[in-house]
Each structure stands twice: as C-alpha cells, then as structure tokens.
C-alpha positions in Angstrom: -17.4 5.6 33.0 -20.4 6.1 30.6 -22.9 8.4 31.2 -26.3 6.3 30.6 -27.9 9.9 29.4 -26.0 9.6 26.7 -26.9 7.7 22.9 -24.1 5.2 22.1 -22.3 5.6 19.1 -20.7 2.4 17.5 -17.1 2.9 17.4 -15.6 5.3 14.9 -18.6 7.8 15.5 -19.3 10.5 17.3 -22.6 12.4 17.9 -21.3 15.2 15.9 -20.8 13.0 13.1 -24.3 11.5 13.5 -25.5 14.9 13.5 -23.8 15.9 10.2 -24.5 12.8 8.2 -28.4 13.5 9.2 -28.3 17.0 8.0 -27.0 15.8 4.7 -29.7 12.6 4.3 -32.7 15.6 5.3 -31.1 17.4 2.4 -31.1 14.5 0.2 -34.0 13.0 0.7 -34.3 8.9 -0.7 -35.6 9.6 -4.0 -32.1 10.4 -5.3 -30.0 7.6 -5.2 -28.1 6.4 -7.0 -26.0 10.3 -8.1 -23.1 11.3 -8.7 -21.9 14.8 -6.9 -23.3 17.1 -9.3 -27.0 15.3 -8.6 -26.3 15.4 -5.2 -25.6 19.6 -5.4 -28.4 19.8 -6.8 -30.7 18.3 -5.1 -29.7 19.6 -1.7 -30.2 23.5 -3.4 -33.9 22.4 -3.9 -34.1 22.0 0.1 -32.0 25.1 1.2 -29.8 22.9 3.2 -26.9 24.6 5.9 -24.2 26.1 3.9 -21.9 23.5 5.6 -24.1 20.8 3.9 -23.4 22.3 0.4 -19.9 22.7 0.8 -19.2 18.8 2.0 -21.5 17.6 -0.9 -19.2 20.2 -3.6 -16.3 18.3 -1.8 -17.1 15.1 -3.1 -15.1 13.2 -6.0 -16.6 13.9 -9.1 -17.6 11.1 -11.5 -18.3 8.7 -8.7 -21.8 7.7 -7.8 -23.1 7.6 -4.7 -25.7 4.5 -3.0 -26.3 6.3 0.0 -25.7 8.7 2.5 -23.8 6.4 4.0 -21.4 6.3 1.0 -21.2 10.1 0.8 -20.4 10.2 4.5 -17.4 7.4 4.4 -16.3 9.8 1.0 -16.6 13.0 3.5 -14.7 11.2 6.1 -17.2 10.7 8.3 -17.5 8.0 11.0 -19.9 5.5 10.1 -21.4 2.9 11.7 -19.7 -0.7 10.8 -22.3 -3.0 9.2 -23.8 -5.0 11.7 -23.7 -9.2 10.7 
C-alpha cells in the first residue's frame, strides 16, 4: 500500500533521483543548452554547485551535446520520467 503523504514518482524514478537531477538543473540553469560536457563543467563552477554535482557532470561522455537535463540525467543513469503522450 501507498502512503498518500508521499509524491508519486513515474516508474523508473525514485525521489532520490528527482532530487539529484534538480540539484544538477539549479546548477545549470536554462540558458546553457545545448553543451557539451566541458560547457556543462563550467557552468556549474559559476554556481558553486555540491561536489557530487560536479563529479556526475565530469562523468559525462565527452564530445556529446547535451538538450537538457533530462538528457544529462538518462547519460548519468538516472531515472527519468517516460514522456508522457
């Protein structure tokens, strides 16, 4: 049984996850997409984001560019949320 306290999460989430991808889009910001990881690196260091932040982002494929957070998330293999039709 659910507790009905509790957010729902779409499958292949959890509230951890949520958490994590939000710490990384406050680092971000919008103004930065599209970027590749190096953009994304530096970015982040303008905002003094959590170490754990800056270590995913330096974990990130170079030479691929990035839409959105949710794109860097699915990279960091993060649950996302399945688009919605």
């Amino acid at each position: 049984m659910t507790d009905p306290h509790q957010p729902a999460t779409s499958p292949g989430t959890d509230q951890g996850d949520i958490e994590h991808r939000a710490a990384i889009a406050e680092a971000l910001g919008k103004e930065v997409w599209p970027a590749d990881r190096d953009q994304l690196v530096a970015k982040a260091q303008e905002r003094n984001p959590a170490d754990r932040v800056l270590a995913d982002l330096r974990r990130l494929p170079a030479g691929q560019q990035f839409e959105n957070v949710q794109e860097v998330a699915q990279a960091l293999g993060l649950g996302t949320e399945q688009q919605r039709f």
